[in-house]
C-alpha positions in Angstrom: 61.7 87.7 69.0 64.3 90.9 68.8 66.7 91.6 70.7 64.9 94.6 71.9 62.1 92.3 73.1 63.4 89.9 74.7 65.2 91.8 76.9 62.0 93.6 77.8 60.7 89.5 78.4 63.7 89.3 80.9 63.2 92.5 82.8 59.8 91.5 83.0 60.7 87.8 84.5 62.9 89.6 87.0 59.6 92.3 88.2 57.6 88.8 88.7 60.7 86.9 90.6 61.7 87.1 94.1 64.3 89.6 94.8 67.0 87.5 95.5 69.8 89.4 94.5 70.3 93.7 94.2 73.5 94.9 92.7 73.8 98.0 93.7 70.5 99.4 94.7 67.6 97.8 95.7 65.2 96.3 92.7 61.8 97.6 93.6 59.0 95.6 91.9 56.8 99.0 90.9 59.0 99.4 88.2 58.4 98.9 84.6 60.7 96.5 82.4 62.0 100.2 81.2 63.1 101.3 84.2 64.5 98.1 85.5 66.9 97.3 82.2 68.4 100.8 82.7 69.1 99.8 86.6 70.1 96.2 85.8 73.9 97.6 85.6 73.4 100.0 87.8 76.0 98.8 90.0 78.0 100.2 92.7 81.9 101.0 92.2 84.4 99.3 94.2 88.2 99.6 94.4 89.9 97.8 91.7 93.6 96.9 91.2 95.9 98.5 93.2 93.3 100.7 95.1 92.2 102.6 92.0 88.3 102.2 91.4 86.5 99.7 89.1 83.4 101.2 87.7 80.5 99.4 87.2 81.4 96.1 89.1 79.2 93.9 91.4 80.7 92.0 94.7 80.3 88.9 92.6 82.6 90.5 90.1 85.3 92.1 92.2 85.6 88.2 93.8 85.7 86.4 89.9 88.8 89.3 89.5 90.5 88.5 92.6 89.9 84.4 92.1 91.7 84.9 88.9 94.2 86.9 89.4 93.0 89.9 87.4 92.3 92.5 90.5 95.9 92.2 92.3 97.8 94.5 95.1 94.4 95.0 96.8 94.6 95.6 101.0 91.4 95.3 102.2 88.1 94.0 100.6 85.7 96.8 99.5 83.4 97.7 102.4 80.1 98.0 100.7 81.4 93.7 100.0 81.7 93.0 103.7 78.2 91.2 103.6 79.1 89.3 100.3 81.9 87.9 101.5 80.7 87.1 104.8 77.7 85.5 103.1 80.5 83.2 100.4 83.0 82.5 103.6 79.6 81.2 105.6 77.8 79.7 103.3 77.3 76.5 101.5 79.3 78.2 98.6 83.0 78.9 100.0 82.8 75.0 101.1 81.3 73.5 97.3 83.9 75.8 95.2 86.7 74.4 97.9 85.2 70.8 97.3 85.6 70.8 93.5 89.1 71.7 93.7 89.8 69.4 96.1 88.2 66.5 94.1 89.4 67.8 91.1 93.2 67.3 92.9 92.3 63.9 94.0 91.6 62.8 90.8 94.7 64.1 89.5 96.5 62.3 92.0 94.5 59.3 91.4 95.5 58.9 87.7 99.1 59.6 88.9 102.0 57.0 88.4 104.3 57.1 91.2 108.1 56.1 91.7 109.7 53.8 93.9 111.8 55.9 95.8 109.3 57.9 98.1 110.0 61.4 96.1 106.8 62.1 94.8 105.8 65.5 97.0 102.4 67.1 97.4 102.8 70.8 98.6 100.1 72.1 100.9 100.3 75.9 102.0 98.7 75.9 105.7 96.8 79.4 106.5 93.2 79.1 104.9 94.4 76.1 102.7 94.7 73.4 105.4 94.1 75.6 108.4 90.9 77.8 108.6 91.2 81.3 109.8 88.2 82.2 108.7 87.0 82.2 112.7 89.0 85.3 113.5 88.6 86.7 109.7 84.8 86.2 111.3 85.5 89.0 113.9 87.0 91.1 111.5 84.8 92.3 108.9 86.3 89.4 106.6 88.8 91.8 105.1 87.4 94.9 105.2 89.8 96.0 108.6 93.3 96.6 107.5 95.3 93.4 108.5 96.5 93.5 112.0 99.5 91.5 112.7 99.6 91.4 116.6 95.8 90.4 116.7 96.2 88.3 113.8 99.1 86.5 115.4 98.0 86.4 119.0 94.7 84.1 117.6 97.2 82.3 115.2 99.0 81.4 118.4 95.6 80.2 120.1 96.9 77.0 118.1 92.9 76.4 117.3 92.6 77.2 113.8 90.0 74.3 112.6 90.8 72.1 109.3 89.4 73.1 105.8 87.7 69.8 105.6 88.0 69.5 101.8 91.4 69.7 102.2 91.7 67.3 105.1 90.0 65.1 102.8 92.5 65.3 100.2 95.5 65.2 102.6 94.6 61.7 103.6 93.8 60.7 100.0 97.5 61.2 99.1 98.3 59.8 101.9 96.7 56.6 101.4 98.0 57.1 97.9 101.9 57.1 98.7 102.6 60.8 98.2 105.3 63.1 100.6 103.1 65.8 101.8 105.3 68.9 102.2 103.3 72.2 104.0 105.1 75.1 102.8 104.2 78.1 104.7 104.9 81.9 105.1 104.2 81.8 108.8 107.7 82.5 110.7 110.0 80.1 111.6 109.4 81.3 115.5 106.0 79.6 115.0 106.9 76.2 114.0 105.9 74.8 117.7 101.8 75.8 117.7 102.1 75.2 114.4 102.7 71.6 114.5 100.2 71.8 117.4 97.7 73.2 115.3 98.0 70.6 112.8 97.8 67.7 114.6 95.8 68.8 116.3 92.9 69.7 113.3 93.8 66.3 111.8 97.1 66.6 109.8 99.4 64.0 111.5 102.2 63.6 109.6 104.4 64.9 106.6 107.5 64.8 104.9 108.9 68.5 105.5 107.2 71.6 107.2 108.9 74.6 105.7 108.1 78.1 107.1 110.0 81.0 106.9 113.3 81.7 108.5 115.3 84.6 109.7 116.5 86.5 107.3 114.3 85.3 104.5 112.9 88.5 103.6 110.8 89.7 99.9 108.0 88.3 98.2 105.9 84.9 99.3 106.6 84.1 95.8 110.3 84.4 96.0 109.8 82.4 99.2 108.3 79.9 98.0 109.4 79.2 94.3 113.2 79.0 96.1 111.9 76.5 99.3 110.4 74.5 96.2 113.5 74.8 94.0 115.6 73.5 97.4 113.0 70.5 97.1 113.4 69.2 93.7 117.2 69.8 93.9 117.3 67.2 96.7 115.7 64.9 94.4 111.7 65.4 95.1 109.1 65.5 92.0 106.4 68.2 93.3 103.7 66.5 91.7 101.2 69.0 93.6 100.8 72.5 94.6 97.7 73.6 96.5 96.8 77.0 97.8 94.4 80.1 97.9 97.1 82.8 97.3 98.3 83.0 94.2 101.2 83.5 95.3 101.7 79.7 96.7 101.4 78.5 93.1 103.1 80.9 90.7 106.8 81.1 90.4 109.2 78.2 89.3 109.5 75.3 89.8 104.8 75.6 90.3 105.0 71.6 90.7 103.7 69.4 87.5 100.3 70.6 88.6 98.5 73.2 90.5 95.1 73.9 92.6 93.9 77.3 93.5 91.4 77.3 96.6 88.7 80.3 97.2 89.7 83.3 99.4 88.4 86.3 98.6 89.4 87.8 101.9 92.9 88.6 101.7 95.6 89.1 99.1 99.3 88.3 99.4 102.0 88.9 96.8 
């Protein structure tokens, strides 16, 4: 079979299959193989990097750019993805993606020979990495309003922000294993009290430090958090683990021997 053919095959399988999925526009299943190839990329441009458009990219694309750090400096997620991402954060996917980094950090861990002296350090960032905000995300288009900080912060102080339960899970596997957990956090110093509340109260009972950020400590979350990390290892810590859905938890040195990137295609934070 041709090329030529055998995508007219696959248009044709598509006519006969549920409509499961539209990119842009909706499939309708009157049309011919002809008509549907030429719509298969069809799809709908949404704002790229830095607000500028991305031609020719489906919801499902726009997230695997901002997962992997290609689409950066983004405010807001593209409207017409509202439903996508509402569907991911909701749905059994957000919670499987978030499970096989979390078991692929376990195992990790697991294979992991650790010294004697209690300085082997596990970094967890908090806000949708071991804390869920997804509930008040929920109420606000997941993304698509411009961040808010007094609404945002009024629900943060609520103090009810549920556990990601993969991560849980993997909190009390290092536990159990020996390692420091150290929650590293750009959440102001002023909210050290609910957080702490929060933590415990969602599951995470103890750790080693709890490092937010202080007066004064102005610029980047990677600038934050590279030098609160640096401080770490130059007290004599091995940060054996760095887990978070910003990029910007895991880049900048010292990273930790290895890192773990959770889903979150709802926010983006340099």
């Amino acid at each position: 079979m041709d090329v030529k053919a055998a995508l007219l095959s696959l248009a044709a399988m598509f006519m006969t299959a549920p409509a499961a999925w539209t990119p842009a526009g909706t499939l309708h299943h009157h049309q011919n193989p002809r008509e549907l190839l030429s719509s298969i990329h069809l799809l709908r441009p949404l704002s790229g990097s830095g607000g500028r458009p991305a031609g020719g990219v489906t919801c499902a694309s726009w997230q695997f750019g901002v997962e992997t750090h290609n689409v950066r400096e983004w405010t807001t997620v593209p409207r017409s993805c509202e439903s996508y991402v509402g569907n991911y954060m909701l749905g059994d996917r957000y919670r499987q993606d978030s499970a096989v980094v979390a078991a692929e950090a376990a195992a990790y861990a697991e294979g992991l020979q650790l010294g004697n002296d209690g300085k082997d350090a596990w970094v967890f960032d908090i806000d949708e990495t071991s804390l869920s905000i997804l509930p008040y995300y929920a109420r606000h288009g997941f993304g698509v309003e411009p961040y808010n900080a007094t609404s945002s912060n009024e629900w943060v102080d609520l103090g009810i922000a549920p556990a990601l339960p993969e991560s849980l899970k993997l909190y009390r596997k290092l536990l159990s294993l020996g390692f420091k957990v150290v929650f590293l956090t750009g959440r102001p110093e002023e909210r050290r009290n609910i957080t702490v509340v929060n933590l415990k109260r969602a599951g995470f009972k103890k750790w080693e430090k709890l490092l937010l950020r202080g007066e004064g400590m102005d610029g980047t979350a990677v600038a934050f958090k590279s030098s609160e990390r640096a401080k770490l290892v130059e007290t004599g810590f091995r940060i054996v683990g760095n887990i978070g859905d910003q990029w910007s938890d895991i880049l900048g040195s010292p990273e930790g021997a290895r890192t773990f990137k959770l889903p979150d295609p709802m926010y983006y934070i340099s």
